[in-house]
C-alpha positions in Angstrom: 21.4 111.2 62.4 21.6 113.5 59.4 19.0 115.5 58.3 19.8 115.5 54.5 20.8 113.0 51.9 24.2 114.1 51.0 24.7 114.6 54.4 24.5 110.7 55.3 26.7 109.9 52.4 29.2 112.0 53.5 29.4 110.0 56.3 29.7 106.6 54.5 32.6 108.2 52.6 34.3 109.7 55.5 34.1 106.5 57.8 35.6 104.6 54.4 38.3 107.3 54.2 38.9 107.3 58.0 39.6 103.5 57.8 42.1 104.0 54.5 44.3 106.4 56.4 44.3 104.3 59.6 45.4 101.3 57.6 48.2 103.3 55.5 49.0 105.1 59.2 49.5 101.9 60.6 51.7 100.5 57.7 53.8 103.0 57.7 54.7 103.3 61.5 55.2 99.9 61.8 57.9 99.9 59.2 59.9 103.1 60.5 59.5 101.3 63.7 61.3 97.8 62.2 63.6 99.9 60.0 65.0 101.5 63.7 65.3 98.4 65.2 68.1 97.1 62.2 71.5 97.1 63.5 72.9 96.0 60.2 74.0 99.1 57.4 73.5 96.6 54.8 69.6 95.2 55.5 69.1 99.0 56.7 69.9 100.5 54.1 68.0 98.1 51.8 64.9 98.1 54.2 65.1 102.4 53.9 64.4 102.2 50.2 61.0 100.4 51.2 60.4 102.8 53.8 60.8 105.7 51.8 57.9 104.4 49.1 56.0 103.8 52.0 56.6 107.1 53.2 55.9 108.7 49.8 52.8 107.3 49.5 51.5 108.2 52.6 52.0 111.7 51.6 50.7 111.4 48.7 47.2 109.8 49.7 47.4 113.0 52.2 48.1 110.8 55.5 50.9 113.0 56.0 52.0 116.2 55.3 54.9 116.4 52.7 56.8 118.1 55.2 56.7 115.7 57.3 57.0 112.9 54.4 60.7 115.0 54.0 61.8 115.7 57.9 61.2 111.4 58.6 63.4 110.8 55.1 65.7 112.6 56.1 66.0 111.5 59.8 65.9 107.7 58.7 68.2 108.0 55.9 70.2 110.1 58.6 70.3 107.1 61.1 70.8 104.7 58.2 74.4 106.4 57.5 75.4 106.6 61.1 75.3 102.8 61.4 78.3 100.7 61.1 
């Protein structure tokens, strides 16, 4: 238990936060995931412009790292091209 006041909020607002970014984490691997599993160029490359908002946001709530925001952009949009 914590000893001080600010102490116990900080918990309240880190158990809120941790929830946020599991959420968001969750959302956003679940759509690289469905945007791998497209064979079609058409609905993939559709699907990657949803991805990469996703994607964007994520980074920008701090979820992820910009860095890696970039490297998975650029490996999706990387697959998106090779399909036929």
């Amino acid at each position: 238990m914590p000893n001080h006041k600010s102490c116990a909020k900080r918990m309240k607002t880190s158990e809120k936060e941790r929830l946020r970014n599991r959420k968001y984490r969750t959302i956003l691997r679940t759509a690289i995931r469905n945007l791998r599993l497209e064979t079609s160029k058409d609905a993939a490359s559709k699907k990657f412009k949803e991805v990469a908002t996703i994607i964007d946001k994520a980074a920008s709530y701090g979820i992820i790292h910009q860095n890696n925001a970039a490297r998975n952009k650029s490996r999706l949009s990387h697959f998106v091209a090779k399909l036929s």
